[in-house]
Residue, then its C-alpha position, 0 to 999 in steps of 0.5 A: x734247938x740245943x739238940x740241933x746244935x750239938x749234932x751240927x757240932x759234931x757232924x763239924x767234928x767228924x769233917x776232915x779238918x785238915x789239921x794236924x792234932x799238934x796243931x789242935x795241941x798247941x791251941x788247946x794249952x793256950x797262949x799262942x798266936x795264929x795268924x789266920x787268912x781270911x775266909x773265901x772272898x772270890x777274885x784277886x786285888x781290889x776294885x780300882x774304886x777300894x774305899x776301906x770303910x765302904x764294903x760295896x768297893x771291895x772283894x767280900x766273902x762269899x757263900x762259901x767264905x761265910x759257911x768257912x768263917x762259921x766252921x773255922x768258929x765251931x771247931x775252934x769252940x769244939x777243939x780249942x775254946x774261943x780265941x782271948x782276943x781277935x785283932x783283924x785289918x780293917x778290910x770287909x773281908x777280914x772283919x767278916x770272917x772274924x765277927x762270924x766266926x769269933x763272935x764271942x770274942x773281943x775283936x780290935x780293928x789293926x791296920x798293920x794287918x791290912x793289905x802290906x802296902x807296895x812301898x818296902x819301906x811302908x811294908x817294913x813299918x807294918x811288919x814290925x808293929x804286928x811283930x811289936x803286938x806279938x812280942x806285947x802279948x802275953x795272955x793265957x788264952x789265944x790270939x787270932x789276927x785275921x789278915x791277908x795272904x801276903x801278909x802272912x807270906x811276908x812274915x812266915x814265909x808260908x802262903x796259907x790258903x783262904x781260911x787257913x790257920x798259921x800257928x807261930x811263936x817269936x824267934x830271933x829271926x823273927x816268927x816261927x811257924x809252930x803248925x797250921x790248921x786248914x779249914x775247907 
């Protein structure tokens, strides 16, 4: 079984990542943040019928969603030891991805990091406590926050693919994209 385990680790390793090694750097020395989008959940929106806490009204992962999740945990593991501490919206898909693949982490429910809402001024007040809980962190160790596209494209101005990481630090402007990691 071990054995097994160590070649799927490596077969993981010898894929292309997509990733820069600066990346990889960055996440091994610690104490970064990433904001990570969720990994592959099919289709656009929410159902009209979306309830937060019930997973049947919602777009999931997929298949495919699920085998990125479990990649984007390996590698982690492998090239930047599991994240201090995963905070992720309240929505499946986002849970999801952050209970497969950092299993071995604390990981908080944050509702900042759900979907930004359409309100400007709503979207502004959620902004502005994921930038407070990036400011507060201080840990040696990595922070993940798996969230959504808009989210990140709202505070980076970068629109990251399905299971892409976006490594950033605080600036006076706001954030700072340090680098990104693509898992597919």
């Amino acid at each position: 079984m071990m054995r097994a385990f160590t070649v799927l680790i490596m077969c993981l390793m010898a894929l292309p990542a997509h990733a820069t090694e600066a990346g990889w750097a960055l996440l091994r020395n610690g104490g970064q943040i990433v904001l990570l989008r969720h990994a592959v959940a099919p289709g656009s929106g929410d159902p009209a019928n979306f309830e937060i806490g019930k997973c049947g009204t919602q777009r999931n992962l997929s298949d495919r969603g699920r085998q990125q999740a479990e990649k984007i945990g390996a590698l982690f593991a492998a090239r930047a030891n599991n994240p201090e501490l995963v905070l992720t919206s309240r929505y499946c898909r986002t849970r999801d991805t952050a209970r497969i693949a950092f299993e071995d982490s604390p990981i908080e429910e944050f509702a900042a990091l759900d979907e930004l809402p359409k309100d400007a001024t709503a979207a502004a007040a959620a902004n502005e406590e994921v930038m407070a809980r990036i400011s507060d962190y201080s840990g040696s160790g990595n922070m993940v926050m798996v969230t959504h596209l808009e989210n990140i494209k709202s505070l980076t101005g970068v629109s990251p693919r399905e299971g892409e990481a976006v490594i950033v630090s605080r600036s006076d402007n706001g954030l700072r994209v340090l680098g990104r990691i693509i898992f597919n």
